[in-house]
Residue frames as a rotation matrix with the C-alpha (Angstrom) as fourth column:
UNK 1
0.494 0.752 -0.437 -53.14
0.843 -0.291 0.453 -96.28
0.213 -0.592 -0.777 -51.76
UNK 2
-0.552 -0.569 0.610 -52.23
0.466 -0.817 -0.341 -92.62
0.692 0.096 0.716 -51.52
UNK 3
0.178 0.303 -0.936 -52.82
0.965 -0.242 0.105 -91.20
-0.195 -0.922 -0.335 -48.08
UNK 4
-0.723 -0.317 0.614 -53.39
0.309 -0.943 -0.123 -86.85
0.618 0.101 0.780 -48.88
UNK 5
0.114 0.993 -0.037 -56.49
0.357 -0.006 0.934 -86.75
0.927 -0.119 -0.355 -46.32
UNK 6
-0.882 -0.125 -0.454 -56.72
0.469 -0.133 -0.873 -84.83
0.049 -0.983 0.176 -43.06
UNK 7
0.439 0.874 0.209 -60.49
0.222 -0.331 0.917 -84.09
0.871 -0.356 -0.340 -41.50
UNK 8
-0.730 -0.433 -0.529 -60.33
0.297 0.496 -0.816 -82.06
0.616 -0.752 -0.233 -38.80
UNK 9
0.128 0.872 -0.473 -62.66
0.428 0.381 0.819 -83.01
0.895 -0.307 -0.324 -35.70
UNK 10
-0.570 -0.140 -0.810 -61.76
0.790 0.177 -0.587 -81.21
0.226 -0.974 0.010 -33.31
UNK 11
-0.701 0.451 0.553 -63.94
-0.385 -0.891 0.240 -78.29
0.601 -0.045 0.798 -33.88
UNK 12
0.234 0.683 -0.692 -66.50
0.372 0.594 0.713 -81.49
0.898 -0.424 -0.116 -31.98
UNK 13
-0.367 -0.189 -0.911 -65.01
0.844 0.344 -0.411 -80.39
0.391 -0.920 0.033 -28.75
UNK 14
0.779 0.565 -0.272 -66.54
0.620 -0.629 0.468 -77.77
0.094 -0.533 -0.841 -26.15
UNK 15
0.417 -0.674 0.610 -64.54
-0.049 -0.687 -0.725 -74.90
0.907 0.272 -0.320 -26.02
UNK 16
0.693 -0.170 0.701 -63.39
-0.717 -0.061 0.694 -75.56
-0.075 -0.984 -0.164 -22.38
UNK 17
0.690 -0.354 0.631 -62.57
0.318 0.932 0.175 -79.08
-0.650 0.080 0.756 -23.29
UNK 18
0.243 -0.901 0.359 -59.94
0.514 -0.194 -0.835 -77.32
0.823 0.388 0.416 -26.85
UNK 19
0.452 -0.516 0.727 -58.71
-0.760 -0.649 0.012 -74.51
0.466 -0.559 -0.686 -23.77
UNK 20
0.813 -0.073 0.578 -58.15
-0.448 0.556 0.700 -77.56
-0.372 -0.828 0.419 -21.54
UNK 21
0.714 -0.583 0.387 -56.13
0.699 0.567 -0.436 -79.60
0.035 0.581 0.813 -24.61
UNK 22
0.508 -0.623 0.595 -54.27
0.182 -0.597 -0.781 -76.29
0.842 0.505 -0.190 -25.16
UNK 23
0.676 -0.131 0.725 -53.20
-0.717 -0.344 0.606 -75.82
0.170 -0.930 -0.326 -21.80
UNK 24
0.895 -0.199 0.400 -52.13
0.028 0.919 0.394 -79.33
-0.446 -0.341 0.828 -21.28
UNK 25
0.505 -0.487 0.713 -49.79
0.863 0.281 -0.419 -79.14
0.003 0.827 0.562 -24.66
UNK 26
0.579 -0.457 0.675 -48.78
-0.213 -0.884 -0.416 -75.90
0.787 0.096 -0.609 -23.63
UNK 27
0.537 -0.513 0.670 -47.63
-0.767 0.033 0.640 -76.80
-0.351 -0.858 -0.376 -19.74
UNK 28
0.541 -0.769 0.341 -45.95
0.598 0.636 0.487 -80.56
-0.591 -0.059 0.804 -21.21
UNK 29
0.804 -0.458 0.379 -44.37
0.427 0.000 -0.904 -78.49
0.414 0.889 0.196 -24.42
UNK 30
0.560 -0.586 0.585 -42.72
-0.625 -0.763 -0.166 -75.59
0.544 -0.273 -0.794 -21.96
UNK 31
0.585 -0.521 0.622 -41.36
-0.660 0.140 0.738 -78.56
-0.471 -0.842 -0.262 -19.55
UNK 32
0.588 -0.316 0.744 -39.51
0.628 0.758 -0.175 -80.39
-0.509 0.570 0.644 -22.48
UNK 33
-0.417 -0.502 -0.758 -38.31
-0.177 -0.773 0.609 -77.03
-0.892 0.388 0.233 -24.35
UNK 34
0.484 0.693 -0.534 -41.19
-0.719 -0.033 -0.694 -77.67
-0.499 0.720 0.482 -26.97
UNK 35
-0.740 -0.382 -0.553 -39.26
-0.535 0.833 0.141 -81.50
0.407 0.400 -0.821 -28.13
UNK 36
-0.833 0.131 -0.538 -41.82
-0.122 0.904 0.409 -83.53
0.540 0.407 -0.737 -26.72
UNK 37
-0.159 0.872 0.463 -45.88
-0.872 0.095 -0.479 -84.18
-0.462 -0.480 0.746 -25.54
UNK 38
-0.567 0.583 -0.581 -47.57
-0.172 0.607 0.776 -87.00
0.805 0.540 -0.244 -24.98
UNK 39
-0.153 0.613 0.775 -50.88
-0.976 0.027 -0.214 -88.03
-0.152 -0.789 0.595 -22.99
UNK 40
-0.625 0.127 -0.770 -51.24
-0.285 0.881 0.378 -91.73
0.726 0.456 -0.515 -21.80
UNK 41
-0.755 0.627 0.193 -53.89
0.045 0.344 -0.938 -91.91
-0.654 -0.699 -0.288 -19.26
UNK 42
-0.623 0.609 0.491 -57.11
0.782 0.512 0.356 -92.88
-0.035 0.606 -0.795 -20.37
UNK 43
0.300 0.950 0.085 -59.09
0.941 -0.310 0.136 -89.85
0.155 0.039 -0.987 -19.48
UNK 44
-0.687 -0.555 0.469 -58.92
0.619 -0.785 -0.022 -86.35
0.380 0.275 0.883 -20.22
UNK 45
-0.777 0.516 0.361 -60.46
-0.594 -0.791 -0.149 -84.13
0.208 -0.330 0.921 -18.15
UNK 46
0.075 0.827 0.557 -64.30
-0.759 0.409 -0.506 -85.86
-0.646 -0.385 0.659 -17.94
UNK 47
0.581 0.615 -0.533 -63.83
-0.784 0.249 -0.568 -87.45
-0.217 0.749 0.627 -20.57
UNK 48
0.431 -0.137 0.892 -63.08
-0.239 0.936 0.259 -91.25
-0.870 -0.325 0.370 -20.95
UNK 49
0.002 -0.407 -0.913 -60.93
-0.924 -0.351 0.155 -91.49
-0.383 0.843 -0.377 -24.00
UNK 50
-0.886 -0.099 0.453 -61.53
-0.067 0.994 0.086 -95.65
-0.459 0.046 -0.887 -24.42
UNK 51
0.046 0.937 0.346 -65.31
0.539 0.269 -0.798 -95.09
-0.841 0.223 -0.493 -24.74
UNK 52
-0.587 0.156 0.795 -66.34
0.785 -0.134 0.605 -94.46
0.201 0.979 -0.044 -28.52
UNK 53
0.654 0.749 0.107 -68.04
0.754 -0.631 -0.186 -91.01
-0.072 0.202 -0.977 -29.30
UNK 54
0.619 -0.299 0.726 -66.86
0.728 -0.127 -0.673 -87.92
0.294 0.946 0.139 -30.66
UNK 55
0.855 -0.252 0.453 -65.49
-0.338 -0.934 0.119 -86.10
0.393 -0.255 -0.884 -28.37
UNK 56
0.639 -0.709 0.300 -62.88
0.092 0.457 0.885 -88.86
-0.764 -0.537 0.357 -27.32
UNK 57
0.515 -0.285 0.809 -61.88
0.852 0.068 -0.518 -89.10
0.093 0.956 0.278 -31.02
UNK 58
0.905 -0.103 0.412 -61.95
-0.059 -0.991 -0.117 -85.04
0.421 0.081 -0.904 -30.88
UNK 59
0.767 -0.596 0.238 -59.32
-0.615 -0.576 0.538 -85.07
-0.184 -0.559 -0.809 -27.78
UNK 60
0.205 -0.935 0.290 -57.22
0.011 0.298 0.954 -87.65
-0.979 -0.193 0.071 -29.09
UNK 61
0.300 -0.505 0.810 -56.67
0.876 -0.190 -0.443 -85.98
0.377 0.842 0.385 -32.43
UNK 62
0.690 -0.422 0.588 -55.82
-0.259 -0.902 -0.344 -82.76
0.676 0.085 -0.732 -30.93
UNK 63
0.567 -0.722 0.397 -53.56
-0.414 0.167 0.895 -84.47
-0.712 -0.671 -0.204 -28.68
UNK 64
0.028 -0.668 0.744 -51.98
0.357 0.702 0.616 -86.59
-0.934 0.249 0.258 -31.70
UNK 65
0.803 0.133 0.580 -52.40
0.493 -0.696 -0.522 -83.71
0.334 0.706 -0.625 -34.07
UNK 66
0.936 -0.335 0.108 -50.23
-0.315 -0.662 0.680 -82.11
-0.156 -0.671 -0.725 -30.98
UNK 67
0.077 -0.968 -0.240 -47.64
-0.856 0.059 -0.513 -84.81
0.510 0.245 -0.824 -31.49
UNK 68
-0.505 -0.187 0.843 -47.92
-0.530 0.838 -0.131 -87.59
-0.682 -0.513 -0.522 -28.76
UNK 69
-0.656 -0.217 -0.723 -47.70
-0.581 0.757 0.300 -91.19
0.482 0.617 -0.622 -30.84
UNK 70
-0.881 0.468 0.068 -50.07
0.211 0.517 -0.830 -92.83
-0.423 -0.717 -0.554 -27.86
UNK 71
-0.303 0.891 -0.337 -53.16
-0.330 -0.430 -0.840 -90.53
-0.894 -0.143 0.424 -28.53
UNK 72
-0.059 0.340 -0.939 -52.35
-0.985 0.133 0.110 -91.18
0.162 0.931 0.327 -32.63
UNK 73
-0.978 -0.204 -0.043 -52.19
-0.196 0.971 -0.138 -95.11
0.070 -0.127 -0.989 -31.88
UNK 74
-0.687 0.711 -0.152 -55.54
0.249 0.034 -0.968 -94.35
-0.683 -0.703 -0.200 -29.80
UNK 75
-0.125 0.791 -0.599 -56.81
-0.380 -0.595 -0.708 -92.84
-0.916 0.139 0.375 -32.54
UNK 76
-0.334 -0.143 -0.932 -55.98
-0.942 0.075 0.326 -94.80
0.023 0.987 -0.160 -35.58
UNK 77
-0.945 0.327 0.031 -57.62
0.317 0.933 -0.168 -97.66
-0.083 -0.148 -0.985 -33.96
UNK 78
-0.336 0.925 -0.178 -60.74
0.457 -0.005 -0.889 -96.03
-0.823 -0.380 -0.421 -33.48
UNK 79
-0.099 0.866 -0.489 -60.98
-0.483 -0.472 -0.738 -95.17
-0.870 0.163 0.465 -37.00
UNK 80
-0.878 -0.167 -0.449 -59.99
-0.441 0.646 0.623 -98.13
0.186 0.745 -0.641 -38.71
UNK 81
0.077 0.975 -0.208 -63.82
-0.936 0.143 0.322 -99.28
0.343 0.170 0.924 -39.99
UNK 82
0.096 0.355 -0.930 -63.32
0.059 0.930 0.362 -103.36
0.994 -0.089 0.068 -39.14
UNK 83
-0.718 -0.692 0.070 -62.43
-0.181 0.089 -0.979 -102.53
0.672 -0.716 -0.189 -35.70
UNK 84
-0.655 0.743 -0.139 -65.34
0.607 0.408 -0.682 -101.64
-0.450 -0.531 -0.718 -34.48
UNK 85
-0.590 0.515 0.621 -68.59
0.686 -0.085 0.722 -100.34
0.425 0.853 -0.303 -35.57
UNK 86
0.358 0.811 -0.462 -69.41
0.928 -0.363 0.081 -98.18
-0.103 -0.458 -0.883 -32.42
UNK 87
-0.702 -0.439 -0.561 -66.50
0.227 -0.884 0.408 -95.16
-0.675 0.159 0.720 -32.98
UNK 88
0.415 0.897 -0.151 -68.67
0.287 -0.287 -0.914 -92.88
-0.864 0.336 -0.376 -34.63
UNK 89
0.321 -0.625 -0.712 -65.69
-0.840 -0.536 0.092 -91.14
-0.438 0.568 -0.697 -37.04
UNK 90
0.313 -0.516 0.797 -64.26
0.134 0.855 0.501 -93.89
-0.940 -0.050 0.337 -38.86
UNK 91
0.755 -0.440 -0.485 -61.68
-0.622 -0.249 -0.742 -93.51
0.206 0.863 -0.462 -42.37
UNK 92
0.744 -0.631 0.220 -59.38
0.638 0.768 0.049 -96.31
-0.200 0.104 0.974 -43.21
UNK 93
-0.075 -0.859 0.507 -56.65
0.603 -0.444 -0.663 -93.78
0.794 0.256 0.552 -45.06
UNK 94
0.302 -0.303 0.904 -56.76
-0.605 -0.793 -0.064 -91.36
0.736 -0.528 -0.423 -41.65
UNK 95
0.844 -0.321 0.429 -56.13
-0.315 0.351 0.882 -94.39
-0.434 -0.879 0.195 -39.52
UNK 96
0.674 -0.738 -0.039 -53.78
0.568 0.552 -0.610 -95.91
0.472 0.389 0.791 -41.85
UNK 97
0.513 -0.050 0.857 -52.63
-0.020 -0.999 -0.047 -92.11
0.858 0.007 -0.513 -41.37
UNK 98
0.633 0.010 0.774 -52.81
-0.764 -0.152 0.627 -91.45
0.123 -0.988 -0.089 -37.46
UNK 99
0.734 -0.460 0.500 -50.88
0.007 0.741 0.671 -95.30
-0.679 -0.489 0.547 -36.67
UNK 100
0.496 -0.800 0.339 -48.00
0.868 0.470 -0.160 -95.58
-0.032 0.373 0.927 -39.04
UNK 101
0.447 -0.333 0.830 -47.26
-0.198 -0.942 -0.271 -91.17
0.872 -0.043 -0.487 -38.18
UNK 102
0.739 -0.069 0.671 -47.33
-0.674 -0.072 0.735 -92.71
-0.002 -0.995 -0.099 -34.58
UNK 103
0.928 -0.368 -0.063 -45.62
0.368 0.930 -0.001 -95.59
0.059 -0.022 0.998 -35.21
UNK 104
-0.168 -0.825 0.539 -42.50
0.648 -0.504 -0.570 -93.52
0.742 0.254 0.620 -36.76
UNK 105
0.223 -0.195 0.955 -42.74
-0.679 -0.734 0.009 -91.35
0.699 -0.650 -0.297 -33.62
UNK 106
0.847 -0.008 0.531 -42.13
-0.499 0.331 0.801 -93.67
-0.182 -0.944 0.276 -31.27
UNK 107
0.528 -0.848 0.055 -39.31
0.828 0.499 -0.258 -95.34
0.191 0.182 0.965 -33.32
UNK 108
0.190 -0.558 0.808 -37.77
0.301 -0.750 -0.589 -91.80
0.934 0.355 0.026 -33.13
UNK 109
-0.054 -0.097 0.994 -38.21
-0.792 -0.602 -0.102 -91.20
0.608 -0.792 -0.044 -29.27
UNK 110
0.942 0.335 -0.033 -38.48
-0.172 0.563 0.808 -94.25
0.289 -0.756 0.588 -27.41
UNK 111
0.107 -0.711 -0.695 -35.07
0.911 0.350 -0.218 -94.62
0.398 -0.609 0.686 -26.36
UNK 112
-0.382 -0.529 0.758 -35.24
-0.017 -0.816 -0.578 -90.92
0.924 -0.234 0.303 -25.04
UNK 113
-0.902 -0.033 -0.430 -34.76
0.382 0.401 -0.833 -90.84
0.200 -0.915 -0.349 -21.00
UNK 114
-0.801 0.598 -0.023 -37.90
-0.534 -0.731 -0.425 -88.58
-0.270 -0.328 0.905 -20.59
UNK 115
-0.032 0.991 -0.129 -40.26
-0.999 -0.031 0.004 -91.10
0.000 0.129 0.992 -22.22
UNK 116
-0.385 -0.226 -0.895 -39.01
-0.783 0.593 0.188 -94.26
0.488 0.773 -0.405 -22.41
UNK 117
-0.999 0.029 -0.042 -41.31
0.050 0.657 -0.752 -95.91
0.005 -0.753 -0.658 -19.57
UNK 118
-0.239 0.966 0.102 -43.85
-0.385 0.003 -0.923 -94.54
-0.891 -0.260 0.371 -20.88
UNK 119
-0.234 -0.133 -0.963 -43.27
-0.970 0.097 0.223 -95.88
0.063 0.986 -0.152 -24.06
UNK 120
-0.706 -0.166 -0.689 -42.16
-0.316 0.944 0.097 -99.22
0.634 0.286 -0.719 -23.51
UNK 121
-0.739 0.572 0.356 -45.07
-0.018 0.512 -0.859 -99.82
-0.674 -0.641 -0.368 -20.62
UNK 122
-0.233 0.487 -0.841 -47.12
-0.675 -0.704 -0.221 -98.64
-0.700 0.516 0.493 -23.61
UNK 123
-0.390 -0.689 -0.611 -45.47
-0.827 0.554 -0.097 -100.95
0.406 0.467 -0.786 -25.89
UNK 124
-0.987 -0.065 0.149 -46.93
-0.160 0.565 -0.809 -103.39
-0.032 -0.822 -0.568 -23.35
UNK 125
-0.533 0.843 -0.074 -50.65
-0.302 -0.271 -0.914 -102.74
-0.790 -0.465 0.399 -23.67
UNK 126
-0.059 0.634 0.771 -53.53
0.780 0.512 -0.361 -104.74
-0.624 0.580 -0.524 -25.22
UNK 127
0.689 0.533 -0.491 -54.21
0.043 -0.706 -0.707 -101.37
-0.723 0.466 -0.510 -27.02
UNK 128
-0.010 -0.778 -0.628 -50.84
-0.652 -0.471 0.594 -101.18
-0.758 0.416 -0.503 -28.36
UNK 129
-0.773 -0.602 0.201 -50.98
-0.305 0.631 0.713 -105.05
-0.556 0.490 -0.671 -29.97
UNK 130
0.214 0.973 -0.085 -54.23
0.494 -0.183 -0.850 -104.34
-0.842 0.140 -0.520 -30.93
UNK 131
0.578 -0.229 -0.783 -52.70
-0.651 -0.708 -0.274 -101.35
-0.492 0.669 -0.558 -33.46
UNK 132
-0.304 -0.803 -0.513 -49.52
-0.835 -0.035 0.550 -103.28
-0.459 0.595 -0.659 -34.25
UNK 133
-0.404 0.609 0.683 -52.25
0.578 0.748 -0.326 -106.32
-0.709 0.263 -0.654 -35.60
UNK 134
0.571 0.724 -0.387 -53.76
0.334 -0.635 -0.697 -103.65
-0.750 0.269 -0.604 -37.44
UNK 135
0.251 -0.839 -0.483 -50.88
-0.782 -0.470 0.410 -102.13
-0.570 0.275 -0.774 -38.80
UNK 136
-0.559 -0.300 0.773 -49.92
-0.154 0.954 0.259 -105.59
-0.815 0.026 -0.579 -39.87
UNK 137
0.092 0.962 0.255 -52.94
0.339 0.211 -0.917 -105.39
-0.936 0.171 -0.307 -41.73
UNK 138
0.939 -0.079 -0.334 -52.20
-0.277 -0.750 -0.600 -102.34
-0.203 0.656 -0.727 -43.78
UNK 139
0.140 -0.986 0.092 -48.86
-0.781 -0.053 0.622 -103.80
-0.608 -0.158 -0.778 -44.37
UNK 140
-0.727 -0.302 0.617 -49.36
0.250 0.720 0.647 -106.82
-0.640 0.625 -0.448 -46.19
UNK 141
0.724 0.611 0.321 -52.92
0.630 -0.395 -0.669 -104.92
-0.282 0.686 -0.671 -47.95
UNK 142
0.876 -0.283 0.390 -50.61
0.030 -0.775 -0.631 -101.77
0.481 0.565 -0.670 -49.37
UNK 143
0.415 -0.890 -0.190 -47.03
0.338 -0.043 0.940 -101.96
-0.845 -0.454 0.283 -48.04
UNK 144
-0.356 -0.391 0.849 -45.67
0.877 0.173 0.448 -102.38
-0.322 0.904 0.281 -51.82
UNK 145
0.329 0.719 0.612 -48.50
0.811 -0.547 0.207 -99.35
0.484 0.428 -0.763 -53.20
UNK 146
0.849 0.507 -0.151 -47.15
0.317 -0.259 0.912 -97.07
0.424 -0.822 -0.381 -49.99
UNK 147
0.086 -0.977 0.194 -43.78
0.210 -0.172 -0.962 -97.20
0.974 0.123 0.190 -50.07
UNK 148
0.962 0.248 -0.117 -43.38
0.051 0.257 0.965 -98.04
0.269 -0.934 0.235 -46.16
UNK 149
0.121 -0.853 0.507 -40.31
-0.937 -0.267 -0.224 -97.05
0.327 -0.448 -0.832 -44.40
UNK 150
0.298 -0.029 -0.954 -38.76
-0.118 0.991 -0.067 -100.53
0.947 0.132 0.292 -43.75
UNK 151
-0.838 -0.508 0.202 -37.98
-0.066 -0.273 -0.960 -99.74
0.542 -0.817 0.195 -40.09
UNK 152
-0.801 0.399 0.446 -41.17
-0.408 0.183 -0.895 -99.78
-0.439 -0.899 0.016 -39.29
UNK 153
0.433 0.623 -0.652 -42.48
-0.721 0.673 0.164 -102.65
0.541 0.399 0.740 -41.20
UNK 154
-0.297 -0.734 -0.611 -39.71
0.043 0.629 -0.776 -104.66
0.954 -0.257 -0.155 -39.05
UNK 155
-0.995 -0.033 0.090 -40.89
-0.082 -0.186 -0.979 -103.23
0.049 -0.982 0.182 -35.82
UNK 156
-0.023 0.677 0.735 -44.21
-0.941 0.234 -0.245 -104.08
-0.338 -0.697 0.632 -36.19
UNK 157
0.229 -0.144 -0.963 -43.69
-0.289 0.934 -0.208 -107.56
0.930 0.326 0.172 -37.53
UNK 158
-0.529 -0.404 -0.746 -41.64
0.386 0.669 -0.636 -108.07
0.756 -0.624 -0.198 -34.39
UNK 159
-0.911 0.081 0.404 -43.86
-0.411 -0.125 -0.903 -106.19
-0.023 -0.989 0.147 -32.04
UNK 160
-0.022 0.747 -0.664 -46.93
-0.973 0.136 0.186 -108.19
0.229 0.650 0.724 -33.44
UNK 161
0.384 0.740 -0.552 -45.32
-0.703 0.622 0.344 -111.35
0.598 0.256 0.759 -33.04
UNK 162
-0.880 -0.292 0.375 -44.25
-0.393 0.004 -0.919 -110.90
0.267 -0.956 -0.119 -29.46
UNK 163
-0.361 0.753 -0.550 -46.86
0.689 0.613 0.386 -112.79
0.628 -0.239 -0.741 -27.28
UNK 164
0.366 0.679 0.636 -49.27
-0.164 -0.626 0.762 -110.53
0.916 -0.384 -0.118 -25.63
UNK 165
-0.355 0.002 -0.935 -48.16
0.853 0.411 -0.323 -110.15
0.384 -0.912 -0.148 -21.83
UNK 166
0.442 0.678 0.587 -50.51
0.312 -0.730 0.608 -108.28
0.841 -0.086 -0.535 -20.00
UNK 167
-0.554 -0.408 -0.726 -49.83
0.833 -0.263 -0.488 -106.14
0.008 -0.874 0.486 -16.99
């Protein structure tokens, strides 16, 4: 499976709603010295980034287009096709894409002091073991075809088959 695909959707967003993204990714990039954004609340501006439809997609590719590993997580679930059937956007090779780009970001930054609570509470969330199940997925389908980065075939294996505690 050769992953060379990038659609991009954000042109779906109102032009308030891309000023609003750009803003956001501008004000976290300048308080980091342009090393690190990410957005983990569910909702951006009006918009509910859980509920399926194209403008959630929209803001959490230009947020994980931006860099933050959460938004790509967020988003490579919603376009892996068995997940569900209500995300309107859906492409196996861009989610494959979007979660294993995110994955390798977060192995690269979660022990830094600036994010690492929001990581690891992340790390914590139905959403997260939701992906690393997924991920799992695409790992034993095309791991071998893919030429996966064994770091993070190890990290999700073990964050997979951690028991789910919610909080």
């Amino acid at each position: 499976m050769t992953i060379h695909c990038h659609v991009d959707f954000t042109g779906l967003l109102p032009t308030d709603i891309q000023q609003d993204c750009e803003k956001e990714f501008q004000m976290q990039i300048h308080q980091t010295d342009g090393e690190l954004f990410t957005w983990s609340k569910t909702h951006f501006s009006t918009i509910n980034l859980n509920t399926p439809g194209p403008t959630s997609q929209a803001v959490l590719q230009y947020f994980a287009d931006c860099g933050c590993p959460i938004s790509g997580i967020m988003l490579g679930i919603s376009l892996y096709p068995h997940t569900s059937d209500v995300w309107p956007i859906r492409s196996p090779s861009m989610s494959f894409q979007y979660l294993f780009n995110s994955i390798e970001t977060i192995l690269n930054i979660r022990t830094d002091n600036r994010i690492q609570g929001i990581i690891h509470q992340f790390e914590k969330s139905l959403i997260f073991k939701q992906a690393m199940h997924i991920a799992s997925i695409f790992i034993n389908e095309h791991c071998v075809a893919t030429n996966i980065c064994p770091e993070v075939i190890m990290y999700v294996r073990k964050q997979h088959a951690e028991p789910t505690v919610l909080q």
